[in-house]
C-alpha positions in Angstrom: -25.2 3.6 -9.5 -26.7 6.9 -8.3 -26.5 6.5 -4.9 -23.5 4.2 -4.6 -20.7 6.0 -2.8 -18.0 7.7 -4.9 -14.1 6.1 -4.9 -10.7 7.2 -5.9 -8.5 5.1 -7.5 -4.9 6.9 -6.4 -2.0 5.5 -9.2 1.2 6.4 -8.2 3.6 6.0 -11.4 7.2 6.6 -11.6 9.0 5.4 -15.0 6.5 3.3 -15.9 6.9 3.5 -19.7 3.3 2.3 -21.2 2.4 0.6 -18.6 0.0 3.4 -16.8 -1.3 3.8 -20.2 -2.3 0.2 -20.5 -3.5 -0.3 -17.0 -5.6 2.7 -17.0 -7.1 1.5 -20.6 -7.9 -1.7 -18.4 -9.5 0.2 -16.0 -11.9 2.1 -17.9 -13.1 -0.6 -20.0 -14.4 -3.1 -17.3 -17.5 -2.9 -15.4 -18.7 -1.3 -12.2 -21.7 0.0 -10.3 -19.7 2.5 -9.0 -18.8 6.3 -10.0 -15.0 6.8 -9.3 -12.0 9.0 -10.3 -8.9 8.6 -11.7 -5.8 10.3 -9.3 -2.4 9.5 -10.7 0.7 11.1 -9.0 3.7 11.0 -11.2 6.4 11.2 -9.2 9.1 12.3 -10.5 9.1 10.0 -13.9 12.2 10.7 -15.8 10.6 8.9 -19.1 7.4 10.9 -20.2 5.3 7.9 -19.1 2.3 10.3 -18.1 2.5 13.0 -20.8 -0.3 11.1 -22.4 -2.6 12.6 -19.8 -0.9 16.1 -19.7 -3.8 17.2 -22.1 -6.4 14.4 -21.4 -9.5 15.7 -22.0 -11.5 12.3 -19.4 -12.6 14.9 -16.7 -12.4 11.8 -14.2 -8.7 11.5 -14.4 -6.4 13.7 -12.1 -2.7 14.4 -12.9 -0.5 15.2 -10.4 3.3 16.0 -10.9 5.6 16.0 -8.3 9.3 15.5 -7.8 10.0 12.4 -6.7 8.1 12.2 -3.2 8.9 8.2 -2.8 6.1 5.5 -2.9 4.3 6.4 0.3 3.8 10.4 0.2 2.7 10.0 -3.1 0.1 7.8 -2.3 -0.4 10.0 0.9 -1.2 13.0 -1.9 -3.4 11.6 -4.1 -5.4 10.5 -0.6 -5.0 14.1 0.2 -7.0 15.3 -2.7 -9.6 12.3 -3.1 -13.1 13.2 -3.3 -14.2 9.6 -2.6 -16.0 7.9 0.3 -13.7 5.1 -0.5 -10.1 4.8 -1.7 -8.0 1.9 -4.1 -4.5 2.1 -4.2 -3.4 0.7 -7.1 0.4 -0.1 -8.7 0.9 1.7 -12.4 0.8 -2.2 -14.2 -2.0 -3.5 -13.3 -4.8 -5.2 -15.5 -9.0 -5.5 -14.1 -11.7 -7.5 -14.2 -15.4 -6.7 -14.6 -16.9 -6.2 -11.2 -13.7 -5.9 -9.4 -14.5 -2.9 -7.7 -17.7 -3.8 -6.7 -16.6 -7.2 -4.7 -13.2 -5.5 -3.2 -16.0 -2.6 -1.8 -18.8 -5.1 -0.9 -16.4 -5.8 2.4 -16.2 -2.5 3.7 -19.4 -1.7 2.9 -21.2 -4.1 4.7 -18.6 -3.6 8.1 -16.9 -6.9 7.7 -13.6 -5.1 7.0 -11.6 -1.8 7.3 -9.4 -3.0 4.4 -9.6 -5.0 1.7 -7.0 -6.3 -1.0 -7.9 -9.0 -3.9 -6.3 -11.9 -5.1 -3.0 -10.9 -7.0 -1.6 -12.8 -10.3 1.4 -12.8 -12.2 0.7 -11.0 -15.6 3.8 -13.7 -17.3 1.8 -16.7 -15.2 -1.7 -16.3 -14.4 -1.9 -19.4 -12.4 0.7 -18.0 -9.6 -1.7 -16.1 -7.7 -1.2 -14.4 -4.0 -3.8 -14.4 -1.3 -2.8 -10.9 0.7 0.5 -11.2 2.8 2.1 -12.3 6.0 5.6 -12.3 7.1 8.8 -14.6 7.7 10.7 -14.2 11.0 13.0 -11.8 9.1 9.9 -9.9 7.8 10.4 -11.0 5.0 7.1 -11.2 2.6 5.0 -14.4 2.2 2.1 -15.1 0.2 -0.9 -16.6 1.4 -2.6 -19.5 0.2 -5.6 -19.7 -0.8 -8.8 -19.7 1.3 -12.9 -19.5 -0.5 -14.1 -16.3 1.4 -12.7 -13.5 3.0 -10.5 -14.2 5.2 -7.8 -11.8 7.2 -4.2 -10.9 6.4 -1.2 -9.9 8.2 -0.4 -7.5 4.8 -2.3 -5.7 2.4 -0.1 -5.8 -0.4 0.5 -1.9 -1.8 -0.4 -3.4 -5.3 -3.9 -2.7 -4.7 -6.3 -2.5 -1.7 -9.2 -0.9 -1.1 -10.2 1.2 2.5 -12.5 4.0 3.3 -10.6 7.5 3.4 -11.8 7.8 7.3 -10.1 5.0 8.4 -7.3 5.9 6.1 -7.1 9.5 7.6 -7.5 7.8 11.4 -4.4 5.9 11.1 -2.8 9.0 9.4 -1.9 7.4 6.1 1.1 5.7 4.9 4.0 7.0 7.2 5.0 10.3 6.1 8.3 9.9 7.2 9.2 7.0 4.7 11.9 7.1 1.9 11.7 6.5 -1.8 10.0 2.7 -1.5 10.3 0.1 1.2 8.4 -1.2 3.6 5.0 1.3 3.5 2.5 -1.5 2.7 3.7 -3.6 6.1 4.0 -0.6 8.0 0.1 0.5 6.7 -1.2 -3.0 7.5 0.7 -3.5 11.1 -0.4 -0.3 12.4 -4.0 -0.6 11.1 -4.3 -3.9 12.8 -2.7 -2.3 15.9 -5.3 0.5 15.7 -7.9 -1.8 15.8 -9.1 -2.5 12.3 -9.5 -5.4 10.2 -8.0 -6.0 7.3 -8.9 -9.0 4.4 -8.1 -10.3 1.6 -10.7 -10.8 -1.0 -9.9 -14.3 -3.1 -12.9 -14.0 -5.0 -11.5 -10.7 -6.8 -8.3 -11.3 -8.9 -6.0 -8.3 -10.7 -3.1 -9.3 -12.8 0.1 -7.4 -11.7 3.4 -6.8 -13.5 5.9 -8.8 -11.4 9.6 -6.9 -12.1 12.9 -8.0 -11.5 14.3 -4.4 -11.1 13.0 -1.0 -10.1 12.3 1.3 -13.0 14.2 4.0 -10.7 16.7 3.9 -8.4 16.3 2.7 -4.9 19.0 3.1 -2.4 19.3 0.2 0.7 19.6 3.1 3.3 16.2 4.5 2.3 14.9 1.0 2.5 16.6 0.1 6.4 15.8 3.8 7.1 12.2 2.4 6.7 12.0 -0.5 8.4 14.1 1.2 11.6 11.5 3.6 11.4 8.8 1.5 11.5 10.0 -0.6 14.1 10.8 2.7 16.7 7.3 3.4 15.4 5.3 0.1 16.2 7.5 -2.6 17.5 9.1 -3.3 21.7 12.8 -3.1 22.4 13.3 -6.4 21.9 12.3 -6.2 18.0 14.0 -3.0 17.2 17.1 -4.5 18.1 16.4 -7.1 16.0 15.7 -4.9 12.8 19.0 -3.2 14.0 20.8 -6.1 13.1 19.0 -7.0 9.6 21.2 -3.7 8.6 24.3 -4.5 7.0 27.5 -2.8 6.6 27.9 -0.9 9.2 25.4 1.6 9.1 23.4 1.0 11.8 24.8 3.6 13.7 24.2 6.7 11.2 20.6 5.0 10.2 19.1 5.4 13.8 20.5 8.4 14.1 18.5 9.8 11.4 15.8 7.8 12.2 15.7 9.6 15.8 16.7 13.0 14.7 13.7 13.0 12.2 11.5 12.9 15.1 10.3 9.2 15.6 10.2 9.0 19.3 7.3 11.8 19.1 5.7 9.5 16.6 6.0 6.3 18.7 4.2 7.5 21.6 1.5 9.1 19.6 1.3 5.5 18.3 1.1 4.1 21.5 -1.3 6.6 23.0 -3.5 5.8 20.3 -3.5 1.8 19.6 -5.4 -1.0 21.0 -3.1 -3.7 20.9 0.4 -3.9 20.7 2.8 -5.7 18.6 3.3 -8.7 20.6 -0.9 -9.1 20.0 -0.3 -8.7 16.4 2.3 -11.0 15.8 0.9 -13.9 17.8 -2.1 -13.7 15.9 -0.3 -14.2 12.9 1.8 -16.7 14.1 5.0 -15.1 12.9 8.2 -15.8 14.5 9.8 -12.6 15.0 
């Protein structure tokens, strides 16, 4: 354990009730080899669901508090202050494992990934379990099947992946432009396979996740086409943009771009292109996805 590399398990939570309390009691009572800290970043929670850790005396758990910086800046700041070789992102309701560290790291460790996610399963039914992510030709999410050994995927679900804080601080993050919650896990795993990286899903290493049929806080459909226009002006040809244009409904199109453009994504796109090794044509004929 001594001279395994340090992680950072980032939590962002945002009114999660007891659920951060329960996963983190999860956490800390399975096994590892590894040393790690604990970063959560409340972000805004209007329902005390971190006060629990307001006078926590566990020196390996970080709060922050912050006012609401939406799901990928949050994670972005708890990256910001990691002190580990490696990072986990991890959803506020999640249960572990014994030795589910240890397997998602053993990837990135040994170079046969950049990025890792495990097996995912439904707290209510244990037996539906997703295999990482791809998408339909709206871009719409899919669950893999499953496969033995590590295999690749088109998405690293946001629910909990592991990478090392280089590669995460190459790609520059989660996009820093995003709103409140939408699309930043797709947008994360299209432009690190664009950048050149590899990124897996680990079936052999299963976490149960709390599957809900609402958001505990409110999310508005303009933040959520705000972040997919801006991820296609970021990453995707013409051809595609228009066609996320049209996935936005009710006339908004219009005033969407133009804040998508005035908040500077051009700039962004060609710093993107500079930068990449494939393009998005590569990426989604690998994947075979129809978009």
């Amino acid at each position: 354990m001594v001279n395994s590399p340090f992680v950072s398990i980032i939590f962002p939570a945002k009114n999660e009730g007891d659920n951060i309390k329960m996963t983190l009691d999860s956490l800390f009572s399975v096994k590892t080899n590894y040393l790690f800290e604990v970063i959560v970043v409340n972000d805004g929670s209007t329902d005390d669901c971190c006060a629990f850790l307001i006078n926590n005396q566990n020196n390996n758990i970080s709060l922050i508090e912050t006012h609401g910086l939406g799901a990928a800046n949050a994670r972005n700041l708890g990256a910001k202050v990691a002190k580990g070789k490696y990072l986990i992102f991890c959803d506020a309701h999640l249960q572990f494992e014994d030795w589910w560290i240890d397997r998602l790291l053993e990837p990135l460790i040994a170079n046969k990934s950049d990025a890792v996610s495990p097996a995912i399963a439904s707290f209510e039914n244990p037996d539906f379990i997703g295999y990482g992510q791809t998408l339909k030709f709206h871009l719409g999410i899919k669950w893999n099947t499953k496969q033995t050994h590590l295999f690749e995927t088109a998405v690293l679900p946001g629910g909990c992946f592991s990478i090392s804080k280089e590669v995460f601080d190459n790609v520059g993050g989660f996009d820093t432009g995003f709103r409140t919650w939408g699309h930043e896990d797709v947008e994360l795993s299209i432009k690190l396979w664009l950048f050149g990286y590899r990124c897996h899903c680990q079936p052999n290493v299963k976490v149960l996740h709390l599957f809900r049929k609402a958001h505990p806080y409110k999310v508005s459909y303009d933040d959520v086409y705000y972040n997919l226009l801006r991820m296609a002006y970021s990453h995707f040809n013409h051809e595609r943009i228009q066609k996320c244009k049209k996935m936005i409904l009710n006339n908004k199109v219009t005033k969407i771009e133009s804040e998508v453009i005035q908040d500077g994504v051009n700039k962004q796109r060609l710093f993107y292109h500079k930068k990449r090794k494939h393009n998005d044509d590569w990426y989604f004929n690998k994947f075979r996805i129809d978009f």
